[in-house]
N, C-alpha and C positions, 0 to 999 in steps of 0.2 A: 095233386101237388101244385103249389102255388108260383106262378115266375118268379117270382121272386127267391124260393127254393130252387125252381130248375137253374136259374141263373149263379146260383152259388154253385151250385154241383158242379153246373159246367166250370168254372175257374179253381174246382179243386184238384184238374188233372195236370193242368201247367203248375201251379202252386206246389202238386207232391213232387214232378218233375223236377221245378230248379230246387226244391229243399235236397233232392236226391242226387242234383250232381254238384251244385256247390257246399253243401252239409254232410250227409249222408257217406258219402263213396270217397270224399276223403278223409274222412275219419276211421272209416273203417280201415281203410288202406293203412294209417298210420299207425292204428291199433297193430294190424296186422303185420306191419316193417317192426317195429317195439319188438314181436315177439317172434322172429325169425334171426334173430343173431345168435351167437355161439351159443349165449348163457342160455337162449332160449326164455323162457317165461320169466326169468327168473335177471331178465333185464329190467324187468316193472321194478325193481328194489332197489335198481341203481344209483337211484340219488338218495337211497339211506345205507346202502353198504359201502359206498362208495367214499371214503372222507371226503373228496375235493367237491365233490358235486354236493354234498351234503353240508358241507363250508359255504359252497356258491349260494344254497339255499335260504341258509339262516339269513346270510352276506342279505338277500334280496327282498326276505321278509321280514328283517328290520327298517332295508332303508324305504322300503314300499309302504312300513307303518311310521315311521316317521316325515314321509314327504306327506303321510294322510294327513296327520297332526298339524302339520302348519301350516300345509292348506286351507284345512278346515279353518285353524285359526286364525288366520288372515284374511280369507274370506267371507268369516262370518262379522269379524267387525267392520272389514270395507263395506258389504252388502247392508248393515244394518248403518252406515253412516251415508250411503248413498241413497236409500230407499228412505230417508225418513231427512233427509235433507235439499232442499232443490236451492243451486247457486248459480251461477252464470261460467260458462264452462264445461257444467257437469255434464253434457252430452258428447265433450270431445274428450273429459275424463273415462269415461265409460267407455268409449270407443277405442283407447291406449290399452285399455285395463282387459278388452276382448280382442287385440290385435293379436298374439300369440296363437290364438286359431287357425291364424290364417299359417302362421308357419310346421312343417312339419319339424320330426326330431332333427335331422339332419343340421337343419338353418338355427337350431334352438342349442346345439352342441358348439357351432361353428361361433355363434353368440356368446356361450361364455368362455372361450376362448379367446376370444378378443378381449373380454373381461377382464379372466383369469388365468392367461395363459403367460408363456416364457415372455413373449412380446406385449402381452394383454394393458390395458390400463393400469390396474391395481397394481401389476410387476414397475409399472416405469415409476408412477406414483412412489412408492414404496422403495426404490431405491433413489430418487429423488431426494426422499427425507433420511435417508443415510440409515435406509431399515431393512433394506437386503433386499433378495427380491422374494415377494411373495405371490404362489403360485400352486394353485388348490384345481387348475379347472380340470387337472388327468387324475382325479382322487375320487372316491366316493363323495367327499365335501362339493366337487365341480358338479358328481351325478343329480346332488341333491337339490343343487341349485336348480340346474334345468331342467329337473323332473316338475320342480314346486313352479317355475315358472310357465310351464307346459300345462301345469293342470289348474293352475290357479282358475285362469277364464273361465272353463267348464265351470267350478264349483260355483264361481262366481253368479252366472249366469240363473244355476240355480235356485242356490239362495236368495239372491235379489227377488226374483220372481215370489219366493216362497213368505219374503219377507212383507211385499208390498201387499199378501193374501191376509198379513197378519190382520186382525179387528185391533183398531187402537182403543178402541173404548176397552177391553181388557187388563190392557196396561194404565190407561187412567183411572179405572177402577180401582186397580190394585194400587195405585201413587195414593186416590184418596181416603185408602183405609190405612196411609200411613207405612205404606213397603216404598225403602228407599229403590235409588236408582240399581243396587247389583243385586239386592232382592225381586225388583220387577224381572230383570234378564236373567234371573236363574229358574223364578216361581212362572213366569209367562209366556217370555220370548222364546228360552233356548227350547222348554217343550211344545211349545205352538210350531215350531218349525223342524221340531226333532228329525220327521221320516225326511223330510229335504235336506237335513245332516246326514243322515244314514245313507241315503240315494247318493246325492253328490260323492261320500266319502269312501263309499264302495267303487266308483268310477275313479276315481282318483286312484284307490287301490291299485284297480285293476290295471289300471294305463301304467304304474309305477312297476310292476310287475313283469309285464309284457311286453313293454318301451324298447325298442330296438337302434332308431337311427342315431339318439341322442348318446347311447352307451358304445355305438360303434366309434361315432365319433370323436368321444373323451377316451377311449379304451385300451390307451396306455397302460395303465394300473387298477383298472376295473374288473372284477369280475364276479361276474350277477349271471342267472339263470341263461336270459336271452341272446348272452356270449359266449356262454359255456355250449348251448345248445347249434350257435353258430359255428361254433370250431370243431366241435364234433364232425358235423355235419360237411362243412367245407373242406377243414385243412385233415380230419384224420378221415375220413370216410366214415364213420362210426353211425352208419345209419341205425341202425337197432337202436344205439343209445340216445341218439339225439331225438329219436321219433320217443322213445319212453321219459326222455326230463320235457317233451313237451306236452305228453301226455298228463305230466305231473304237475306242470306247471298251468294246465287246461282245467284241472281240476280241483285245485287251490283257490284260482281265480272263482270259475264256476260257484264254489261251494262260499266264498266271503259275497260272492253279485247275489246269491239265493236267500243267505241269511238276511241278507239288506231288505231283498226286497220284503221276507216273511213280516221282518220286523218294521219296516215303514207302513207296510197293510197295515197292521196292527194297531199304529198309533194314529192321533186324531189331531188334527192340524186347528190349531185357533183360528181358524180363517174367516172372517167373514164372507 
């Protein structure tokens, strides 16, 4: 056997290790809480027999596909104007545009409350010009904002990268056999960088999904998955159910990050 084989070996007992006590053991566990309440097994159906949780459901995989949507679409034309333009500035535009990273949900809720809140900007604004006060940020409309603002960067991040892999000679190619400009970005661009749509838009998903601090924070009039499964939890004791809406909502997730990834293998990046 070669060192370089014994040397793998050996790093595969710590390896199975922390997969087994940070992965492994509490999964199992939670599988196992899910199915020791009254209903018994028959707790796994909770968030489809259940109307309110079954409500919370759709409630979270709507707003989780539409915070993908204009993510993606805001990100793929900022990436596509920043990656193929250089200005003066543009390094400290890029660096505003990936600040949001640095915040978690918490600081990104308490954000657009300032925004959008009773006290917020747009309220003082808005009753200023004798138009009432308007005030979205304890609504789904607040969730939506700070979810899209929260994921933008990430996508961003992506795409940019995936953009500046593009081959230009592709799209000059295609300019001089006479494809206007939204023919080049439908026939070259969007599929030379498809799987780093798919990649980012899956992440995006998922974070919309699973997002916690920013829906506590606005969660006045909200209620998504990862508050439902909070108050279970907290305020009723409802451990059995809150361990199966998360098992459900592990699974959602899981199975939209899988397809992504199947299908970003799949496709072939115009890259030079």
């Amino acid at each position: 056997m070669h060192s370089a084989d014994r040397l793998a070996r050996l790093f595969l007992l710590p390896l199975f290790l922390f997969v087994a006590a940070f992965f492994l053991l509490p999964l199992v566990r939670l599988v196992g809480v899910a199915g020791s309440g009254p209903n018994g097994l028959a707790e796994y159906l909770a968030i489809l027999t259940n109307p309110r949780h079954l409500a919370t459901l759709v409630a979270t995989l709507l707003l989780s596909a539409a915070v993908t949507a204009a993510t993606l679409a805001i990100g793929t034309v900022v990436s596509l104007f920043l990656a193929r333009n250089r200005f003066r500035g543009r390094p400290l535009l890029v660096s505003l545009l990936t600040l949001p990273l640095a915040f978690p949900g918490v600081v990104v809720g308490f954000m657009i409350i300032l925004l959008a809140g009773r006290q917020g900007l747009l309220s003082s604004l808005s009753v200023g010009l004798g138009m009432g006060r308007w005030v979205f940020a304890y609504s789904m409309a607040g969730l939506f904002a700070g979810y899209v603002y929260f994921s933008l960067p990430r996508v961003l991040v992506t795409l940019m990268a995936a953009v500046e892999k593009l081959d230009p000679a592709l799209e000059e190619a295609a300019r001089s056999l006479g494809a206007g400009r939204l023919a080049v970005l439908r026939d070259v661009t969007l599929p030379g960088i498809a799987p780093a749509l798919m990649a980012s838009g899956a992440i995006a998903f998922a974070t919309a999904m699973g997002a916690f601090g920013t829906a506590f924070t606005l969660a006045t009039r909200i209620d998504v998955l990862a508050m439902t499964i909070y108050t279970e939890f907290t305020l009723n004791a409802n451990f059995a159910t809150a361990a199966a809406l998360s098992i459900a909502l592990g699974l959602i997730t899981w199975a939209v990050l899988a397809l992504s990834r199947n299908l970003a293998g799949s496709g072939v990046a115009a890259a030079g």
